[in-house]
C-alpha positions in Angstrom: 36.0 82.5 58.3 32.7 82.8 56.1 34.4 85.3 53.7 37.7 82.6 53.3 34.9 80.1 52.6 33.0 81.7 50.3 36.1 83.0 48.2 37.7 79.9 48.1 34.4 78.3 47.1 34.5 81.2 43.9 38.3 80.9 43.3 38.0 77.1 43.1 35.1 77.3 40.8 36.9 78.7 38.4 38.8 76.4 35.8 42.8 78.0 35.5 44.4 75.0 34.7 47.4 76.5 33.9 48.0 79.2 32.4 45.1 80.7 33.9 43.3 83.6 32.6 40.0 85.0 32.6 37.4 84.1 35.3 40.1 83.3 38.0 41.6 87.0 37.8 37.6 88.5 37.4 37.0 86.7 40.9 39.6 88.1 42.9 39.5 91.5 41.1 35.9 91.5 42.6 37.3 90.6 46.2 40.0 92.8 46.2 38.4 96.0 44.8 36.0 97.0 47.6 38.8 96.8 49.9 40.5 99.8 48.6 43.0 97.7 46.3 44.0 99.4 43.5 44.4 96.5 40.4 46.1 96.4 37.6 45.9 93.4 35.5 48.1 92.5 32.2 48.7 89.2 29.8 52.3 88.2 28.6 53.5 86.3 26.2 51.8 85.5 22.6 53.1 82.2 21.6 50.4 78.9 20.2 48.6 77.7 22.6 50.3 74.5 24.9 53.6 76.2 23.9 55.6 77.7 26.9 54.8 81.4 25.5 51.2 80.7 25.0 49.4 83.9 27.1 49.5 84.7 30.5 47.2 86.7 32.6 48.9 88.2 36.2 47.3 90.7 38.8 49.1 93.2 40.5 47.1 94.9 43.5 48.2 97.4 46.3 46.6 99.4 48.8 48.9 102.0 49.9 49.1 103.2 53.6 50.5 106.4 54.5 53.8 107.7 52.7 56.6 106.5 54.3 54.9 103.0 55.4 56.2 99.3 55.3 55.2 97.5 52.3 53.7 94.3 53.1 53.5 91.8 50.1 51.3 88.9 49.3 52.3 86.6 46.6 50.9 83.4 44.9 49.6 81.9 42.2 45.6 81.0 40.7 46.6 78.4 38.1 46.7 74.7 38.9 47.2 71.4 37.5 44.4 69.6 35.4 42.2 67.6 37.8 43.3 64.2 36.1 40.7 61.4 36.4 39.1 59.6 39.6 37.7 62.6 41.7 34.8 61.6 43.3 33.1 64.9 42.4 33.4 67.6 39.8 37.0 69.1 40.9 36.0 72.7 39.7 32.4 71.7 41.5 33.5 73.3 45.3 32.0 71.0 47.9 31.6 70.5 51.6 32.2 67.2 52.8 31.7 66.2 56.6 34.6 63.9 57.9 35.5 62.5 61.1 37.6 65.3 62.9 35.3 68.3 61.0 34.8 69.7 57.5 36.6 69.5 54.3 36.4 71.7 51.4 36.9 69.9 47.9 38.2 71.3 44.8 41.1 71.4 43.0 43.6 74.1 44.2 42.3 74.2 47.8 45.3 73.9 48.7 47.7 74.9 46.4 46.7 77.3 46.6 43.8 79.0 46.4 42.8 78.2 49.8 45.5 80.4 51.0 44.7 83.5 48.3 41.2 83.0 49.9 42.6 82.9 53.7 45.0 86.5 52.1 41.7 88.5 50.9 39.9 87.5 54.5 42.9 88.1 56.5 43.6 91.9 54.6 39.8 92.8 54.9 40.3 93.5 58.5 43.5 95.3 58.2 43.4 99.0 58.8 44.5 100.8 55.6 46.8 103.1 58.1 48.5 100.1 59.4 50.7 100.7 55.8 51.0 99.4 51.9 49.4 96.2 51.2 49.4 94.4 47.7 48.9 91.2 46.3 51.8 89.5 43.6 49.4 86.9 41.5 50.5 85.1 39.0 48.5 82.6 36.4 51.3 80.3 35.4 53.4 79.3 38.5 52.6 75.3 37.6 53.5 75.9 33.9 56.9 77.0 32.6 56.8 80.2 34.6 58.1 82.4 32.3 55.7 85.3 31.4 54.3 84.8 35.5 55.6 86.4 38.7 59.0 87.2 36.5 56.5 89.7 34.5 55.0 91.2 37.6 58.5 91.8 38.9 59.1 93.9 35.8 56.2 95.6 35.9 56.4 96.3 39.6 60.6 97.9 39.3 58.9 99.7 36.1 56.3 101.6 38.5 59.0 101.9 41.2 57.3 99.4 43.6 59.1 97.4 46.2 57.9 95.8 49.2 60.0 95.2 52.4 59.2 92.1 52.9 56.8 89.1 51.1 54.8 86.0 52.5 54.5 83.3 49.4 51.0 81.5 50.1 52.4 77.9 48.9 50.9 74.7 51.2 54.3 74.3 53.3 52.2 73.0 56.5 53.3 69.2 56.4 51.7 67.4 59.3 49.5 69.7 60.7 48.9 73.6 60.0 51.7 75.8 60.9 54.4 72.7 61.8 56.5 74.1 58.6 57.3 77.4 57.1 60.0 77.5 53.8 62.7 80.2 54.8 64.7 79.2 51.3 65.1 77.1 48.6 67.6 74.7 46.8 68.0 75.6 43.2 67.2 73.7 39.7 69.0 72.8 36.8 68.0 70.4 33.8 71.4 69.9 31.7 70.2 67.8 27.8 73.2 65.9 27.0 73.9 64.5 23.4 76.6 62.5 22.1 76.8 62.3 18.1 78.0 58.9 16.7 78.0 57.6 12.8 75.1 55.1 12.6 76.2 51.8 10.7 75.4 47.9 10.6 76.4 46.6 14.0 78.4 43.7 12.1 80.7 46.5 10.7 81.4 49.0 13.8 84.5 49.9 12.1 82.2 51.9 9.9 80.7 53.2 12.6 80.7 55.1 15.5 78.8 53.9 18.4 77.6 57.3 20.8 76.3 55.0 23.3 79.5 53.7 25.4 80.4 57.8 25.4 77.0 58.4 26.9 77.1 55.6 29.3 80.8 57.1 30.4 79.4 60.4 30.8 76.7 59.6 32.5 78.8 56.9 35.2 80.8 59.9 36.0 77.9 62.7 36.6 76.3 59.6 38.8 79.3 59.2 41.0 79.8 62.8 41.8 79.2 63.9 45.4 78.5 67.5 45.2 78.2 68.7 48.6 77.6 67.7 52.1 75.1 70.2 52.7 75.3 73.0 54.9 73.8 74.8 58.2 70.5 75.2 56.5 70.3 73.3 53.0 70.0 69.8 52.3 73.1 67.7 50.2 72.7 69.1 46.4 71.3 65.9 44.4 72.0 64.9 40.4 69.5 62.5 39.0 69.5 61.2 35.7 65.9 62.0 34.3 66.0 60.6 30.8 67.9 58.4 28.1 67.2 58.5 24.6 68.2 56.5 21.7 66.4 56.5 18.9 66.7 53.0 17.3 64.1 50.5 15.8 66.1 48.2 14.8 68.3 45.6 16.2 71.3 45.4 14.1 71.7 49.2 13.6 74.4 51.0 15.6 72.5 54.7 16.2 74.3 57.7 15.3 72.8 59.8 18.5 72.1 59.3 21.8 70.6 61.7 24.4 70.0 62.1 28.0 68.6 64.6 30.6 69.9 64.9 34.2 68.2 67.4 36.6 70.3 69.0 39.8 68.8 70.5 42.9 71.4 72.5 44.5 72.1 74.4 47.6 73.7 77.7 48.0 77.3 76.2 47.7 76.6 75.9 43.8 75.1 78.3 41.3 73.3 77.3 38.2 76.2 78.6 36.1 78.7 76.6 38.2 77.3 73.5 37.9 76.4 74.0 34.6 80.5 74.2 33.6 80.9 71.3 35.7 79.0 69.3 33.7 79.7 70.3 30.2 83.4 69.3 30.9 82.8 66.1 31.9 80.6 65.9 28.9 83.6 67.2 26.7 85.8 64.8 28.1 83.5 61.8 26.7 82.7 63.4 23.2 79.9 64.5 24.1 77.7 68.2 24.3 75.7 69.7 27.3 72.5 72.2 27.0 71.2 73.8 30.5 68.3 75.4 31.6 68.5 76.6 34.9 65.3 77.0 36.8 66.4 78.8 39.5 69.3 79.9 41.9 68.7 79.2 45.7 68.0 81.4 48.4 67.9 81.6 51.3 66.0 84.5 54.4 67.7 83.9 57.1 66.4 83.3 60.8 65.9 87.0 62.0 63.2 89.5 62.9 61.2 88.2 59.6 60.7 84.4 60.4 60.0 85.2 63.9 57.2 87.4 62.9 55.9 84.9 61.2 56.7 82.0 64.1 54.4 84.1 66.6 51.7 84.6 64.5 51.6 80.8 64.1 52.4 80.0 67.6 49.2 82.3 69.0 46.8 80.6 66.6 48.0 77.0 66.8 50.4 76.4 69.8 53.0 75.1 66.9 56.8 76.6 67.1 57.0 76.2 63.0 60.1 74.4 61.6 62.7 76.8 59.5 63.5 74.3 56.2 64.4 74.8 52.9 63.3 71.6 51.4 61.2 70.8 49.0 61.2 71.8 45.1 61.1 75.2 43.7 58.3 77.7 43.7 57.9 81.4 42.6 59.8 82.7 45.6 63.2 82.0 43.9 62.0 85.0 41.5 60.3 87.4 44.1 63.8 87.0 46.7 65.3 89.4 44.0 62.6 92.3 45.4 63.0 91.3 49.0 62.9 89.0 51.8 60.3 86.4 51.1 59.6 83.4 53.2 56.6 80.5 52.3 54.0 79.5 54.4 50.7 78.0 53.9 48.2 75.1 54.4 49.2 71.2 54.3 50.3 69.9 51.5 49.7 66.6 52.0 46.9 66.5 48.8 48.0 69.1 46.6 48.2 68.0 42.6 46.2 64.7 44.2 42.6 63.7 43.1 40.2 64.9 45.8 42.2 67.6 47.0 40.8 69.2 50.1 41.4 71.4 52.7 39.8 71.9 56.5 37.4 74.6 56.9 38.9 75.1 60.5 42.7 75.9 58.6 41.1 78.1 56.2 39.8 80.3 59.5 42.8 79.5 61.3 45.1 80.6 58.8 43.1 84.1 57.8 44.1 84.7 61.7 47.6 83.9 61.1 47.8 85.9 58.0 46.1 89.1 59.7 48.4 89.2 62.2 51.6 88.1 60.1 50.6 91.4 57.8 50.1 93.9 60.6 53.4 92.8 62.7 55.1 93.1 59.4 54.0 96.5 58.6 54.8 97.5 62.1 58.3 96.1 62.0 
């Protein structure tokens, strides 16, 4: 418990608003070396800074057990959101606070998550190196664009031949309590940019003119009324929301010769990015109008099985808790990492990640280095 205090003390103190670099990456390199871990640490991406290819630092560790081993994985992230205003003390100022029920530690990230990269180093420290391969996935841009983040380790890792068996993702899945949730798969993300180009003219002549707006509107009633899905055994309905509408008129009597809109689908795994993608573009067709995608992600899903119960009696001795199997929730880095392997989420509650005053209990941070010791050695063992 005093080693995932103290680390999560050091990690927190360090500012990696995202995309972290630097200081964040020193601190962990300096946990992870004297316990046999092997590091290797690389920047990608050379863009202007605030641009989504500004530079990104990631760290790749691994401490290898004997040939012919499991491969265990960690995986996570260091960056985090800017504090914002209205903490009550210095969010990259660690501190103790006592409550009614215990102790909190305050920081930003506590949570999400480097509380849980602090619970991984404690947890592996008493892990015998025999036991098999260890390594930690660690990204610096996970709450940024995540392009040059765990997408960059993955290359780097199927470049050197590495492959775990299976992966834990530290994100704060814990809802309620620690341990009531674990993620076992996720819906997938799409943002579609529509545009409709019109003639702009003098709203007294619309003959001269050609108004985008009634094209957009008929686009956009259609994409609202679709029902996409039921849902299935294990994934939520798929939802469409319209994010955005942009027209770019000052003045009153002008018909504009543009308009825009943005519309953002999470989807389960009845759709695919692509899929969807068509979908929409044809309806946009229909209307007059054009449709640009960027699709975030494709869902997943690890299905019930030797994995997730691995991790359900590791949580079960420590807490008493039978966690919940879901797939809800937005997207995180495990939509990348599923690619390598089975990968499942689990971590500490969420309930004030990307808040002011983000905290977490001293007793979870203990609570869940136990878990995560014995998550790693059943998995090695399996």
């Amino acid at each position: 418990m005093t080693d995932a205090i103290a680390h999560a003390k050091r990690l927190i103190a360090c500012e990696s608003v995202t995309p972290a670099r630097g200081a964040v990456f020193d601190a962990l390199e300096d946990m992870l070396a004297p316990l046999g871990f092997a590091v290797h640490r690389f920047t990608r991406g050379d863009g202007p800074e605030g641009s989504d290819e500004e530079a990104v630092e990631n760290l790749f560790a691994i401490r290898r057990g004997p040939e012919g081993s499991k491969h265990f994985a960690f995986a996570g992230h260091v960056d985090v959101v800017p504090p914002g205003d209205g903490w009550t003390s210095d969010a990259f100022a660690p501190e103790v606070r006592q409550v009614p029920g215990g102790e909190l530690l305050y920081g930003r990230g506590a949570v999400d998550m480097k509380g849980s990269i602090a619970c991984m180093v404690a947890a592996v420290a008493d892990v015998p190196a025999e036991a098999g391969t260890i390594s930690f996935i660690i990204t610096g841009d996970e709450e940024g664009p995540a392009l040059h983040g765990t997408r960059a380790l993955i290359d780097y890792m199927r470049a050197e031949g590495i492959c775990p068996d299976l992966c834990l993702v530290g994100e704060p899945t814990s809802v309620n309590r620690l341990g009531d949730m674990m993620k076992i798969g996720r819906r997938g993300s799409v943002n579609i940019w529509l545009e409709v180009q019109g003639t702009q003219g003098h709203v007294a002549y619309p003959h001269l003119a050609d108004n985008p707006l009634p094209k957009l509107v008929a686009i956009l009633a259609e994409l609202d009324a679709l029902v996409l899905d039921e849902g299935t055994e294990w994934f939520q309905p798929s939802n469409l929301e319209i994010t955005e509408i942009d027209v770019p008129n000052r003045a009153h009597n002008v018909i504009p010769g543009k308009a825009k809109a943005r519309i953002s689908i999470r989807f389960n795994d009845q759709h695919s990015g692509a899929s969807l993608s068509e979908k929409v573009a044809a309806i946009a067709e229909k209307h007059g109008g054009t449709a640009l995608p960027i699709i975030s992600g494709e869902p997943f899903l690890t299905p019930p099985g030797e994995f997730t119960q691995v991790i359900a009696d590791a949580v079960q001795a420590e807490t008493g808790v039978d966690p919940e199997r879901s797939t809800t929730g937005g997207t995180s880095d495990a939509r990348f990492l599923k690619d390598l392997c089975p990968v499942i989420e689990f971590g500490l509650v969420n309930a004030t990640m990307h808040k002011t005053d983000e905290a977490v209990a001293l007793d979870d941070l203990a609570t869940l280095t136990s878990i995560y010791r014995k998550i790693a050695v059943a998995a090695l063992a399996t």
